[in-house]
N, C-alpha and C positions, 0 to 999 in steps of 0.2 A: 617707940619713936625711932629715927634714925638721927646719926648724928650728920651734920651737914658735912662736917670736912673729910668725915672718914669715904661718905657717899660721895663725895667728889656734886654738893648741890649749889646751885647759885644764888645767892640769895639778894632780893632786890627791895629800898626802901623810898615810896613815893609819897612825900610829903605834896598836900592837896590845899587849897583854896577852894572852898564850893560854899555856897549859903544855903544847900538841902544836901545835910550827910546822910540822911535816909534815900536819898535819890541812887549816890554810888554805891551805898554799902547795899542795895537791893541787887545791885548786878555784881558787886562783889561776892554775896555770899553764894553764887551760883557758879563762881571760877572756881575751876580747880586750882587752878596756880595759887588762889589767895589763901596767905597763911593769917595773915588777924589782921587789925588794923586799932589806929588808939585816938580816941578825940583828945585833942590838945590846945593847950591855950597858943596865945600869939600869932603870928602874922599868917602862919598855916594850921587851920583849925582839924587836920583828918591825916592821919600818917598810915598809909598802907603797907605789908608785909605781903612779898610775893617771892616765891619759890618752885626753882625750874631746873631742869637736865643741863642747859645752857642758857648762855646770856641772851642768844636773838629771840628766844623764844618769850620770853619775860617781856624783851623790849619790845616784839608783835604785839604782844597781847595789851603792851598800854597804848602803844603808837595805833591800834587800830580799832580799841575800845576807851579807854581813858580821853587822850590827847582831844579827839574828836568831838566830846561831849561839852553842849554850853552851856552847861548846870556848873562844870571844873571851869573856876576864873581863873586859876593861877596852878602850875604843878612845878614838881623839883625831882626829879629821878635819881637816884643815889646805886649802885652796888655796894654787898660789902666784900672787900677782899677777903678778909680770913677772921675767922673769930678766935678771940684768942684764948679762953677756956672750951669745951665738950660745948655743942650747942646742941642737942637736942631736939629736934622739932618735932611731931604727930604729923605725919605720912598715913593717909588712906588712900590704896589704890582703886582706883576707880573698876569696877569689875563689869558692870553694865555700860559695854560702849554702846555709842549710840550715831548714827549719819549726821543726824544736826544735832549740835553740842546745846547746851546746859544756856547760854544767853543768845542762840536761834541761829549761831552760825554754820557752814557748811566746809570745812577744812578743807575739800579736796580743791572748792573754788580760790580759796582764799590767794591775793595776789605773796603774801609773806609765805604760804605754805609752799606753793608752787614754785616762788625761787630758793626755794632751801634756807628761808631767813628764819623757819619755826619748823619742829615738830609736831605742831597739830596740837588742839585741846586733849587732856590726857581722856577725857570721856568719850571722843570721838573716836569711831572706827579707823579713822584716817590717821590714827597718832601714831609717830613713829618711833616713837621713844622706850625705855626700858624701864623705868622705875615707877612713873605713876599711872 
């Protein structure tokens, strides 16, 4: 694994409203960004873990997959600043890029990739990044 803070990674917690967690976690488990996610009781039943080079990038990838979807009634977007023990994560770099990424999008169109607000899906050819 790497550690997030030695890796300089950012790490992003999206606490979810949806009445079919099989509906997001089907397009979750196809991002690479997504690091887990936990069913949880109370007023938001689905908390996602998502991990990225940068913050815009994280934030693309909800603002332009998550936020948009009418299955999610309700979302809460968090970063965390620092962890305060070793954090750990499992990191697999994606090694087969590909033109159209892992949930049918096309990076080089994308309006967030084209103004420098994302890196690009780490599966995509189009990614600009270094670590995944």
């Amino acid at each position: 694994g790497v550690d997030v803070k030695k890796a300089q990674l950012f790490l992003a917690k999206i606490d979810i409203v949806t009445s079919i967690t099989e509906h997001v976690l089907d397009f979750l488990n196809k991002c690479p960004l997504y690091l887990n996610s936990f069913l949880t009781s109370g007023r938001c039943n689905l908390t996602v873990l998502f991990i990225g080079e940068n913050i815009r990038s994280i934030m693309s990838c909800v603002d332009s997959h998550l936020r948009p979807d009418q299955i999610i009634k309700e979302m809460e977007f968090n970063l965390f600043i620092t962890p305060i023990r070793d954090f750990v994560v499992p990191i697999k770099p994606v090694l087969d890029k590909k033109k159209i990424t892992p949930c049918g999008k096309d990076c080089s169109s994308c309006t967030f990739y084209v103004n420098s607000r994302c890196l690009g899906c780490p599966a995509s050819i189009d990614y600009k990044g270094t670590l995944l």
